[in-house]
C-alpha positions in Angstrom: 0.0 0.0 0.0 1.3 3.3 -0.8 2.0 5.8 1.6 -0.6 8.3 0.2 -3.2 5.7 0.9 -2.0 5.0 4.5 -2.3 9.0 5.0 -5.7 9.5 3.6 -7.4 6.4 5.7 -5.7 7.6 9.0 -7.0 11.0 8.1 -10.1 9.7 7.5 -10.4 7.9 10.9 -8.9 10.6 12.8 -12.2 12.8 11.3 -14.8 10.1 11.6 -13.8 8.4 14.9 -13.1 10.9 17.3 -15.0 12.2 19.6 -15.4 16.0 19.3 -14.2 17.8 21.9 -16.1 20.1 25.2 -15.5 24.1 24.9 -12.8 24.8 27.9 -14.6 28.0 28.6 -17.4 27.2 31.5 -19.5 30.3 29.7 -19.0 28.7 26.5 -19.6 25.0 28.0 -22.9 26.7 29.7 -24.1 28.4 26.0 -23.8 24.4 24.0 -25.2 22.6 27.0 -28.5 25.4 26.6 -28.3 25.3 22.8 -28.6 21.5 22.9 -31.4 21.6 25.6 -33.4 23.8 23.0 -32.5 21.6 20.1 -33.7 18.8 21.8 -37.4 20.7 23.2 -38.2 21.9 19.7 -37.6 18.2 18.3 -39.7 17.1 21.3 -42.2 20.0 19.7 -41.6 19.4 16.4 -42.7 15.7 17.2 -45.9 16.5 19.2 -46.8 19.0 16.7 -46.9 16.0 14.0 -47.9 13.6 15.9 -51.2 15.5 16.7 -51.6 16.7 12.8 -50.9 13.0 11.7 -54.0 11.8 14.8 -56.3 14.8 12.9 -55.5 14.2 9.6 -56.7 10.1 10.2 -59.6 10.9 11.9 -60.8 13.5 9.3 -59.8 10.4 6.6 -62.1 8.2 8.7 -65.0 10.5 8.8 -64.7 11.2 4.7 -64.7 7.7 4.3 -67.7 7.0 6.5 -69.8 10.1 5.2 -72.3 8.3 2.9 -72.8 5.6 5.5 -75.5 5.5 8.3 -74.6 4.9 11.8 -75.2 1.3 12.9 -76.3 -0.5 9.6 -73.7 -3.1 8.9 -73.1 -3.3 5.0 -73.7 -7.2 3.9 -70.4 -7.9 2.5 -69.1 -7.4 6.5 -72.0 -10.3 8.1 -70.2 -13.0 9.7 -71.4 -16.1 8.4 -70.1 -19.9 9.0 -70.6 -23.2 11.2 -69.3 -22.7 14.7 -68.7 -25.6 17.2 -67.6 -25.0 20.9 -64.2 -26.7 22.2 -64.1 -27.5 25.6 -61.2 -26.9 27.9 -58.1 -28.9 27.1 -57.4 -31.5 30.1 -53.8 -32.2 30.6 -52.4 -35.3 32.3 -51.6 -35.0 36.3 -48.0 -34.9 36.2 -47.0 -37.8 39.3 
């Protein structure tokens, strides 16, 4: 492997792997801690604020859907029909 190679990788990890750094200044360590604390509260906003949208937007799907339809008449492609026959309870051996 050429040595340009070799320097380019380890350059590479060096940029990928490490693990940035804190500010040494306390003001400046105070001012990211806070700006990641908001970052993180508008996500949580950001996330609530869909969340609710995506609950509206389903339940205004479900009353389009069900606009034409009258409240408690089943349609006759949804009627349960079949033979049923009732299983009793399993009995398992006494284990001696």
């Amino acid at each position: 492997m050429s040595s340009f190679h070799r320097r380019t990788f380890l350059r590479f990890r060096n940029l990928a792997f490490n693990a940035p750094r804190r500010p040494r200044h306390p003001l400046l360590r105070v001012a990211v801690g806070l700006l990641g604390v908001a970052l993180l509260l508008a996500l949580v906003v950001v996330g609530v604020f869909v969340g609710a949208a995506m609950l509206a937007g389903g339940l205004l799907w479900r009353l389009w859907v069900q606009r034409g339809a009258r409240a408690g008449v089943r349609r006759r492609d949804q009627a349960f029909e079949g033979s049923y026959r009732v299983v009793g309870k399993a009995q398992l051996p006494l284990a001696h």
